[in-house]
C-alpha positions in Angstrom: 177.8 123.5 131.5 178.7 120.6 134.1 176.0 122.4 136.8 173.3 123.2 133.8 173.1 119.4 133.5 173.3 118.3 137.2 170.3 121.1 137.7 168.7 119.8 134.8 168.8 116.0 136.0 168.2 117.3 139.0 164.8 118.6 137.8 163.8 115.8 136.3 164.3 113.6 139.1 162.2 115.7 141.3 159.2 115.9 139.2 159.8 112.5 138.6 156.0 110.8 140.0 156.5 108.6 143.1 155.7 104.9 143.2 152.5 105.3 143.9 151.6 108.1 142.0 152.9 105.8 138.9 150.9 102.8 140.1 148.0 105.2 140.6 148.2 106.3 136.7 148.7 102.6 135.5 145.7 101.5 137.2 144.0 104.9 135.9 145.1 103.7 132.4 143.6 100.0 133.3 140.3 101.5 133.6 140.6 103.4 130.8 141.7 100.7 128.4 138.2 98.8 129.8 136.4 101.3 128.1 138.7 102.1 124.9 139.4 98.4 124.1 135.4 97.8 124.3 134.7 100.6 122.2 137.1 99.9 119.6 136.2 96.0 119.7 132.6 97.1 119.3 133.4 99.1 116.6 135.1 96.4 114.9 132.7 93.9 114.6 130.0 96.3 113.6 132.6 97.1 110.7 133.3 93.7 109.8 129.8 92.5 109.5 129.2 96.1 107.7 132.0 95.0 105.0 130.3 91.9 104.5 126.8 93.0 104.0 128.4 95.4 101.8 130.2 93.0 99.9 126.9 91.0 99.2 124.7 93.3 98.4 127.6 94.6 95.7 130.3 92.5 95.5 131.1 93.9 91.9 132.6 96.8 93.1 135.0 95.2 95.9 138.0 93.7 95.0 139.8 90.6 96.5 142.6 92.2 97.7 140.7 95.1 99.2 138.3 92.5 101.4 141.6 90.8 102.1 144.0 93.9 103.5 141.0 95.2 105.4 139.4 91.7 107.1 143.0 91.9 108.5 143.2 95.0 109.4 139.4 94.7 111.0 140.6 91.2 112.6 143.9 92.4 113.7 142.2 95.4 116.2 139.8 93.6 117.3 142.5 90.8 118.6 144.7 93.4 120.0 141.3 95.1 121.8 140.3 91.6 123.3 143.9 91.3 124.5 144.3 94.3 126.1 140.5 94.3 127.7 141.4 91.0 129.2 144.5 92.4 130.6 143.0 95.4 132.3 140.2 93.0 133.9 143.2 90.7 135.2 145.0 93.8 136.8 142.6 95.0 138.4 141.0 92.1 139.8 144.7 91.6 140.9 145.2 88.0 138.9 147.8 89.7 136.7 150.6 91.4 138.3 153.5 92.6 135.5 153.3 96.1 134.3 155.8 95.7 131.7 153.5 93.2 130.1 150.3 95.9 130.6 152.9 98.9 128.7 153.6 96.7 126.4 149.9 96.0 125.6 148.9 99.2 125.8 152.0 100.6 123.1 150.8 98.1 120.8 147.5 98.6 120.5 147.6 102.1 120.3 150.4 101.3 117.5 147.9 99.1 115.8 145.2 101.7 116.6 147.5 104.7 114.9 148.3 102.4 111.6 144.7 101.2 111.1 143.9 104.6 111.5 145.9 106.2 108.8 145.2 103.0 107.0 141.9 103.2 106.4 141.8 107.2 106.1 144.6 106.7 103.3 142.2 104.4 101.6 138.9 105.3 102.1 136.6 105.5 99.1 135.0 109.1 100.5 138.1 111.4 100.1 136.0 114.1 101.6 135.3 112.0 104.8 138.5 110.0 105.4 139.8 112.7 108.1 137.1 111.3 110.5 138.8 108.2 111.0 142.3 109.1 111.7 140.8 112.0 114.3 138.6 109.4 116.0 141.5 106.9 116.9 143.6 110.2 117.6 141.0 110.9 120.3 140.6 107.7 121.9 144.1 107.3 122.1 145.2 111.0 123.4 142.1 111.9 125.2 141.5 108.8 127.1 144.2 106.9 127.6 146.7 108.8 130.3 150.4 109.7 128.8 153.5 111.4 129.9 153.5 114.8 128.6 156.6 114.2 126.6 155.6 111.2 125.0 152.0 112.8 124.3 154.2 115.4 122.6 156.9 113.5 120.0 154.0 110.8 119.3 151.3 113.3 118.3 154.1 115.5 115.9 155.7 112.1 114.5 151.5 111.1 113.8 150.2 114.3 112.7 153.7 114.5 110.6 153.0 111.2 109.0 149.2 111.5 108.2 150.0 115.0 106.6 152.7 113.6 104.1 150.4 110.6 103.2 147.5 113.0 102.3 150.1 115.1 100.4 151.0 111.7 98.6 147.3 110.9 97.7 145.9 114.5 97.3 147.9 117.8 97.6 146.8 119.6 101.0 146.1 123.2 100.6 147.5 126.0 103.5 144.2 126.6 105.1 144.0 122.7 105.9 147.5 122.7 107.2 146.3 125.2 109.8 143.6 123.7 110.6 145.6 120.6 111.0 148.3 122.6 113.5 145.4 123.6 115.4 143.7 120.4 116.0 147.0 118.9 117.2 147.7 121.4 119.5 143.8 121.0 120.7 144.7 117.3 121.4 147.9 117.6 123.1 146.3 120.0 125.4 143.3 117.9 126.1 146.3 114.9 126.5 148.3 117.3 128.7 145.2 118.3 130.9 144.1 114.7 131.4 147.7 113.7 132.3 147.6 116.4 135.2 144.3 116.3 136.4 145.0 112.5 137.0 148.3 113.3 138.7 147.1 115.7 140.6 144.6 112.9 142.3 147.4 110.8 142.6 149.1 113.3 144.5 146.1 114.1 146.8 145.3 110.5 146.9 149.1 109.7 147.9 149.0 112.0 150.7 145.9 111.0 152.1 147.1 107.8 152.5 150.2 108.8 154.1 148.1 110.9 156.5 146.3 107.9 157.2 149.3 105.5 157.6 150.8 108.3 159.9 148.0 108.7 161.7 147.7 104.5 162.5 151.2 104.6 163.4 151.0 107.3 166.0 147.5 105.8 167.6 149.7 102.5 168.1 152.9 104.7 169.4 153.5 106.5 172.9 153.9 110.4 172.2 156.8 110.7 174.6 158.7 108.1 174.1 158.0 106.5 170.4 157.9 103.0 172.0 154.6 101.1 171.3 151.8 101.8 173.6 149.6 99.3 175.1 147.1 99.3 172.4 149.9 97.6 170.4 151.5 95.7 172.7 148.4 93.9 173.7 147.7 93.2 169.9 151.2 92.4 169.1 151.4 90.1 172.4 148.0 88.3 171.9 149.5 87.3 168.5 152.6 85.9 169.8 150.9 84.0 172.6 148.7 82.4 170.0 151.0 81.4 167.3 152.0 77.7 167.2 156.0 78.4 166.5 156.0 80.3 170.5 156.8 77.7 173.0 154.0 80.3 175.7 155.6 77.9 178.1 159.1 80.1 177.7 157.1 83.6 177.3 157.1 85.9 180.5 155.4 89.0 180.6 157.4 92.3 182.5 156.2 94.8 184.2 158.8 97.6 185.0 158.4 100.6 187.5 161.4 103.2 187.7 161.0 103.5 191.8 162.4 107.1 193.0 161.4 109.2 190.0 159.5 111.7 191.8 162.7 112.4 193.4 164.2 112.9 189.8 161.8 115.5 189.2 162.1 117.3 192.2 165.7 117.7 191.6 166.0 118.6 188.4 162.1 119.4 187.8 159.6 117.8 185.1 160.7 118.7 181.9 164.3 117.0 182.8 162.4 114.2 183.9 160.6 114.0 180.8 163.8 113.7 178.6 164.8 111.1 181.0 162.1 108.9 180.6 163.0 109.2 176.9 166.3 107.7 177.5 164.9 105.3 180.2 162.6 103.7 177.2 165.7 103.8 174.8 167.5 101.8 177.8 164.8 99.6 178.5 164.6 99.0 174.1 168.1 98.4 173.9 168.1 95.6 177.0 165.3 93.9 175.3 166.1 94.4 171.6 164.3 91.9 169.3 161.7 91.6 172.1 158.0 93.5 172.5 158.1 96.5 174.7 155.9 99.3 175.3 155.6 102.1 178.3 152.4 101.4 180.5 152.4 104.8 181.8 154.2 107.4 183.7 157.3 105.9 184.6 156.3 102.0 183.3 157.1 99.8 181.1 156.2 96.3 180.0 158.1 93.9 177.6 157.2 90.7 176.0 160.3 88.2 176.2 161.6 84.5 176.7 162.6 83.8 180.0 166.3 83.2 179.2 168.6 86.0 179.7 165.8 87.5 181.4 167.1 89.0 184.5 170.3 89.7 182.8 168.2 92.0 180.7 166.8 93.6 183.9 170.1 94.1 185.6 171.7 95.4 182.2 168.4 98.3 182.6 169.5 98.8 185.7 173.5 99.9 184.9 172.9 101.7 181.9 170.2 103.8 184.1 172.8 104.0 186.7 175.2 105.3 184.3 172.7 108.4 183.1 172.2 109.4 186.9 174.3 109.5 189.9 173.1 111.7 191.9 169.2 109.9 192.2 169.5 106.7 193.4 166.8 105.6 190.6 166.3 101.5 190.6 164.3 99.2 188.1 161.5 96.8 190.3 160.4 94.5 187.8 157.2 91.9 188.2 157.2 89.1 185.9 154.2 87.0 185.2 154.6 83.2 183.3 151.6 83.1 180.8 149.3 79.6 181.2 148.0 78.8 178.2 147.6 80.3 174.7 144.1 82.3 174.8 145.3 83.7 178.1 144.4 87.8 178.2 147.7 89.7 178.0 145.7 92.5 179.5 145.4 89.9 182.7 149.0 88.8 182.0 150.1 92.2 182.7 147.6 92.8 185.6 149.3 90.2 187.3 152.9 91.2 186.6 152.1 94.9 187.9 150.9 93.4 190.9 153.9 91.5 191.3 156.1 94.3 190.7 153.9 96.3 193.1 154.6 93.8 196.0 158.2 95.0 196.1 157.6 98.7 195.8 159.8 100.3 198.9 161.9 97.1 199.4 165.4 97.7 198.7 166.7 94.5 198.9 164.6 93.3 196.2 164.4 94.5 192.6 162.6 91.3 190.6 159.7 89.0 191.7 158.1 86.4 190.1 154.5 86.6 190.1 153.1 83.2 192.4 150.5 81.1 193.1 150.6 83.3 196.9 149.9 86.0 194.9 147.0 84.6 192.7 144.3 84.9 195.7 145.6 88.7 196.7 145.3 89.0 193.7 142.0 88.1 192.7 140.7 89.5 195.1 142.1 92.7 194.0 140.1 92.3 190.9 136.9 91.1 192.7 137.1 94.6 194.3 137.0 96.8 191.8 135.1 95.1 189.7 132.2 94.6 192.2 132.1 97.9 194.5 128.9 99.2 192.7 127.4 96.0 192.8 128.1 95.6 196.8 126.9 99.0 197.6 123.8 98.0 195.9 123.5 94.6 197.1 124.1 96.4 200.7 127.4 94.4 201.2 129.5 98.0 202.5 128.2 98.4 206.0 129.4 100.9 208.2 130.6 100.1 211.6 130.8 102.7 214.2 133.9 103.1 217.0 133.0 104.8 219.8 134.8 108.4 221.1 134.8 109.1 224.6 135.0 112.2 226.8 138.5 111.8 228.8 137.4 113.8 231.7 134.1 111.2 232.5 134.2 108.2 230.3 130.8 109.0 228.5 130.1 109.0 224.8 130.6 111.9 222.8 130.3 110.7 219.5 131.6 107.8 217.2 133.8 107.4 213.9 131.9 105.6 210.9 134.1 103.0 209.9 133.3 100.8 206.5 133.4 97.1 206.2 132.6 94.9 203.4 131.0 91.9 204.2 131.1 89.9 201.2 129.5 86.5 200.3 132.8 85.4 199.2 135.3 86.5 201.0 134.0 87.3 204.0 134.1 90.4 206.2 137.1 92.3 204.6 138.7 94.8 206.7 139.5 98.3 205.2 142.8 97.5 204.7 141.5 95.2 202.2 139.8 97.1 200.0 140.6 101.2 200.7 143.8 101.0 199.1 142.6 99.4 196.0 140.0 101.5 195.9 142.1 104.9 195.8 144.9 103.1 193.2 141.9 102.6 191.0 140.4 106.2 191.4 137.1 104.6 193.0 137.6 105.5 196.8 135.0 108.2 196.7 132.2 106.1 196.1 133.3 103.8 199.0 132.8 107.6 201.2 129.9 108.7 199.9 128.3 105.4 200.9 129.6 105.5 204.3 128.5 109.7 204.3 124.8 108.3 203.3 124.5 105.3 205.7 125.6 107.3 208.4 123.2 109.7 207.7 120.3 107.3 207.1 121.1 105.6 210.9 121.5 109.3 212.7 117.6 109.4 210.9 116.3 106.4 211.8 118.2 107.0 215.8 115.9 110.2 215.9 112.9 109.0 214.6 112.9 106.1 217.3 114.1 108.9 220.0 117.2 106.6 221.0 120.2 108.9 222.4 122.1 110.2 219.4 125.9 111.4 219.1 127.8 112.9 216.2 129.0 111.0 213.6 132.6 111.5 212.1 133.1 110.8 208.8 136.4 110.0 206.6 136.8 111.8 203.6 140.3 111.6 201.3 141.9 113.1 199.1 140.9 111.6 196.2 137.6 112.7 197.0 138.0 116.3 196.5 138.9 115.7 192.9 136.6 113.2 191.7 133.3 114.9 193.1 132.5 117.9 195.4 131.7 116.7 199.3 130.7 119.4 200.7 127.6 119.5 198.4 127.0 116.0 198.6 126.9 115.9 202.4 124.5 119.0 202.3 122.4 117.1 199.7 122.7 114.0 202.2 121.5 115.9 205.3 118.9 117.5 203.4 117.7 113.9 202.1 117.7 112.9 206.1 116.5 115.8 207.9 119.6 115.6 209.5 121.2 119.0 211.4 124.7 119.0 210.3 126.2 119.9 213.9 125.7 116.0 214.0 127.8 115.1 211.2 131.9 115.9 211.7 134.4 115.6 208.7 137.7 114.2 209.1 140.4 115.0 206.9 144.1 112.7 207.1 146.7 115.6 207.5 148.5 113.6 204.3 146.0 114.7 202.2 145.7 118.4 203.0 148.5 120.9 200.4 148.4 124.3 200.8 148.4 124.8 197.1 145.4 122.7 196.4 143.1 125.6 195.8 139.8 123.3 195.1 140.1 121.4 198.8 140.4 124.7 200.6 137.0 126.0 198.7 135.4 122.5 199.7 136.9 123.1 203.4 135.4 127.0 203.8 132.0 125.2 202.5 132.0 122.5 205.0 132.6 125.2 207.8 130.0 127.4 206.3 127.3 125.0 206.5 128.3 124.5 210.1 130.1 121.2 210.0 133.0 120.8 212.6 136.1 119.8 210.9 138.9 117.2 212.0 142.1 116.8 211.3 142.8 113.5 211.4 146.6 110.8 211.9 148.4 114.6 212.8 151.8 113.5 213.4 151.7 111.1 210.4 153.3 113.3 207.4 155.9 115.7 207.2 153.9 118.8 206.9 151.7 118.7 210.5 153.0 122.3 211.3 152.5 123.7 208.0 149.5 122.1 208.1 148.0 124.0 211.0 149.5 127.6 209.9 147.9 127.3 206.2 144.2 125.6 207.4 142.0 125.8 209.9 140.4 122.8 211.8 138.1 122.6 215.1 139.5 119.3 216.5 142.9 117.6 215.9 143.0 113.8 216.4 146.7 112.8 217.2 147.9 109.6 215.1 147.8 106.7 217.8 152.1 105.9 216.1 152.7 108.3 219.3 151.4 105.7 221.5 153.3 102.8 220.1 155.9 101.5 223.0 154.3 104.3 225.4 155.4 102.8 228.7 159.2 102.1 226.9 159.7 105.0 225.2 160.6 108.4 227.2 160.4 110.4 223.8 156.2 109.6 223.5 155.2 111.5 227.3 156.5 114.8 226.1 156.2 114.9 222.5 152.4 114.4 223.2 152.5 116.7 226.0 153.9 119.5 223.6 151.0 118.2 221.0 148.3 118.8 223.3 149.8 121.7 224.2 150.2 123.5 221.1 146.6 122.7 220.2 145.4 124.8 223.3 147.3 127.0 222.1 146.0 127.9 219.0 142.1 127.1 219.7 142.0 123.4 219.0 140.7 120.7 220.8 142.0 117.3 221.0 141.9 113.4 220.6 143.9 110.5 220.6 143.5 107.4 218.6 144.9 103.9 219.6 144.0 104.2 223.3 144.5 100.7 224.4 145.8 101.1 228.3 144.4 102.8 231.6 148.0 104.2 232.0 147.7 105.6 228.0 144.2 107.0 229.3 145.1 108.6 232.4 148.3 110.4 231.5 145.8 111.9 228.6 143.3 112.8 230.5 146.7 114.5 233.2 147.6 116.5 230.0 144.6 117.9 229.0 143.4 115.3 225.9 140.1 116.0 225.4 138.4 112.9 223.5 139.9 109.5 223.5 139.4 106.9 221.0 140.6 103.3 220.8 140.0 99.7 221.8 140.4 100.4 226.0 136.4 101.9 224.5 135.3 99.7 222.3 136.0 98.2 218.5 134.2 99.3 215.5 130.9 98.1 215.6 127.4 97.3 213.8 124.7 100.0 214.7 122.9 97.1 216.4 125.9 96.5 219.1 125.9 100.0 219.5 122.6 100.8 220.6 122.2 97.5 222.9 125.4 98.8 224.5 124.0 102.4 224.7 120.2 101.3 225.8 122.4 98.4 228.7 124.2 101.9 229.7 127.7 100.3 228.8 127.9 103.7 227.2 126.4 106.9 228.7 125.5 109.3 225.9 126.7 113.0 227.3 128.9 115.5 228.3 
């Protein structure tokens, strides 16, 4: 018996509506009542001034206390329509607020509206015709207004019950109308119980909807990984916080946070291990600044919005707790942090600026938190100026291309030259690569930078030929970057087409850090390159970790030894025979040679004694504009041939 009724309660409770499916059904019946309560106010006027035309055209026939007991019966709907019309225009214009008081309304008018009903049916003149006005506030009542099936139920019977014992009273009913009776009640109840779910059914469709939608704002304002905000809402959240009044900004500090060594994590333990770890790292990095605003950046970043007390405690606690997860990685927290200025300052900016700081003490081991400083303001901007104006300075013509020369060890003479970009800029000045390359391949923008130096290049080897100077090849640099973001093999044919230019006069280098043997996409572009006759370069060998590899898995017509080799030449005894070996090797295996950095006769002549082909460096000459070069080639400073 004892589990009957727990199911049973149980049953209720789940088909109990929700919240909102209840509010959606009140405000259902507030609409509804607009309508009803009109009607029936309508209705009761036109009655009332009915009765009283009626009453002077014949007031023999109408008896005081019948005008009195209907005038009030008249008078006392109408109120209660006027009250609950003006209830139902104050809900839902949101000026009135309390349900109870709405139910309450609505249970006594339709009280009022059952009574007046049966009132004026029981005492209508037409016998014949007094049905009509008990079934027509029936109707409005059942058919328009929304009610629980249960109520709809017990309050049609107990009406239907009542109305039939009254009519017995006044005039016996006979079977047939009894039936008839049944039937219409249960027509009623259905309509009621049909209205009731067809109205709950939108409720339910509406509710869900809505939770869809709040779902789906949630997760747009969420990282997927790691349920932290992301930076759409931290830069909402921290744009409110820097502009309201009760913030002192001057006690706000913006951190940026980069886990350093977590590509060695995922080496070790591979990438889905390091994705659960960066779930925990964001639960560490919540936890240290609970009550604060944080969010993950990207990757392996995160930012927070705090006050600058406790700050690097906060940091340091990050760091312990990560230590704690992970032994075996020697995983570190470097955090930037950036003071806000003023109250309309960008938190987009505001983070910039604490990335940058953070990204100043990338690789240093004895240094896990920096302050972002006014020393840092002009790198800085400048790092913006970069990338904001590349397009605008290859348009402008502020890239030019200088050229360094390359010289034949044997004799001295010019063989060819490396194109070599510098940005001359109104502003700041003639900026070195250094500059500006590194920026540019951060920011994904390197490979316009290239294909500007690929086209000037190609434009002066043009305009060279066409005023019969003395021409040489042209190396140009082309990274890795560059392979992904567009396809250089067909922009260089497209660019030598554009020119008239043979391609025997254009030579691609490629830095031996930027060649995998897995990257399928840059060995296609490679076996294009060499197709279309262009001699290939590998350029800095001796700078990665993978120059041997390197030469088994690619094949290259010239390989240009990284000038680190001839760093402490004369004090080092390891450099004569390491590049000896180089050199050596390349022979071997059908390349040719040259060495960067050459900045000594004694550099030059032990690599002409070993066989070094091509020599490069300042003993030659420093990059150059195209003008110096041609004076220096037309003076015969440089002889142009073999």
């Amino acid at each position: 018996m004892k589990s009957f009724l727990e199911k049973t309660i149980a049953f209720i409770n789940k088909s109990k509506p929700s919240p909102f499916v209840r509010e959606y059904l009140f405000l259902s019946n507030a609409r509804a009542s607009i309508y009803v309560s009109s009607l029936v106010a309508v209705l009761e006027i036109w009655m009332l001034v009915m009765m009283i035309t009626g009453v002077i055209k014949d007031s023999g026939n109408y008896s005081v206390q019948w005008l009195l007991t209907h005038t009030i019966a008249y008078v006392s709907l109408l109120a209660i329509s006027v009250v609950m019309l003006a209830y139902a225009i104050l809900y839902l214009r949101k000026k009135a607020s309390c349900r109870a008081a709405g139910t309450a309304i609505k249970i006594l008018f339709s009280l009022a509206m059952v009574v007046f009903g049966l009132f004026v049916s029981c005492t209508s003149a037409d016998r014949g015709g007094q049905v009509f006005a008990f079934m027509t506030v029936i109707v409005f009542l059942n058919c328009i207004l929304i009610w629980h099936p249960a109520i709809s139920f017990i309050s049609l019977a107990a009406i239907f019950f009542v109305y039939i014992y009254l009519q017995e009273k006044i005039i016996p009913i006979t079977f047939s109308v009894k039936v008839n009776a049944f039937t219409t009640w249960l027509a009623i109840f259905a309509a009621t119980l049909n209205t009731y779910q067809q109205k709950k059914t939108e409720a339910r469709k509406d509710e869900k909807l809505r939770e869809l939608n709040a779902y789906l704002e949630k997760m747009s304002l969420l990282d997927e990984l790691t349920s932290l905000p992301n930076m759409k809402c931290f830069y909402a959240k921290a744009a409110e916080r820097f502009a309201d009044p009760l913030n002192d900004i001057k006690r706000l500090r913006l951190v940026f946070m980069d886990v350093e060594n977590f590509k060695n994590y995922n080496e070790k333990y591979g990438f889905a291990a390091g994705t659960e770890f960066l779930k925990t790292v964001a639960q560490i990095v919540n936890g240290a600044f609970k009550g604060d605003l944080t969010a993950r950046f990207s990757d392996d970043h995160f930012v927070a919005l705090a006050d600058a007390d406790g700050l690097e405690a906060k940091i340091q606690k990050i760091q312990n707790d990560m230590r704690e997860q992970e032994l075996f990685v020697q995983l570190r927290i470097k955090a930037g942090i950036y003071a806000p200025k003023n109250r309309t300052e960008s938190p987009n900016l505001a983070c910039d600026r604490a990335r940058y700081a953070c990204e100043s003490i990338k690789k240093h081991y004895g240094r896990d938190v920096i302050e972002y400083d006014s020393s840092m303001q002009k790198e800085f901007r400048q790092k913006q100026y970069i990338i904001n104006n590349l397009d605008k300075a290859i348009k402008k013509g502020f890239i030019k291309v200088y050229y360094q020369p390359v010289v034949w060890a044997e004799n001295g003479n010019l063989c060819g030259v490396e194109a070599l970009a510098r940005w001359e800029d109104p502003e700041f000045g003639l900026m070195p690569p250094g500059a500006f390359v590194p920026i540019l391949e951060e920011y994904h923008l390197i490979h316009k930078l290239d294909l500007c130096v690929m086209e000037t290049a190609c434009k002066d080897l043009k305009e060279a030929i066409d005023n019969k100077r003395p021409v040489v090849p042209i190396s140009v640099n082309f990274s890795r970057l560059d392979f992904e973001l567009v396809n250089p093999a067909e922009e260089l044919e497209r660019c030598t087409k554009k020119y008239g230019v043979s391609r025997l006069f254009i030579h691609i280098e490629i830095t031996e850090s930027a060649l995998s043997s897995s990257d399928e996409k840059l060995k296609k572009s490679l076996e294009t390159f060499r197709k279309n006759g262009n001699s290939l370069w590998l350029d800095d060998f001796g700078s990665g970790y993978s120059g041997l590899n390197v030469l088994k898995d690619f094949s290259f017509d010239l390989m240009k030894i990284d000038m680190a080799f001839l760093s402490e030449f004369s004090g080092n005894e390891k450099s004569q025979p390491i590049l000896t070996s180089i050199v050596s090797l390349a022979q071997k295996i059908g390349m040719q040679t040259l060495t960067e950095g050459v900045e000594t006769e004694e550099e030059r002549d032990f690599l002409k004694s070993i066989g070094c082909q091509r020599l490069q460096g300042f003993l030659f000459g420093r990059p150059m504009p195209k003008h110096e070069l041609s004076q220096k080639i037309a003076s015969g400073v440089y002889v142009v041939g073999a």
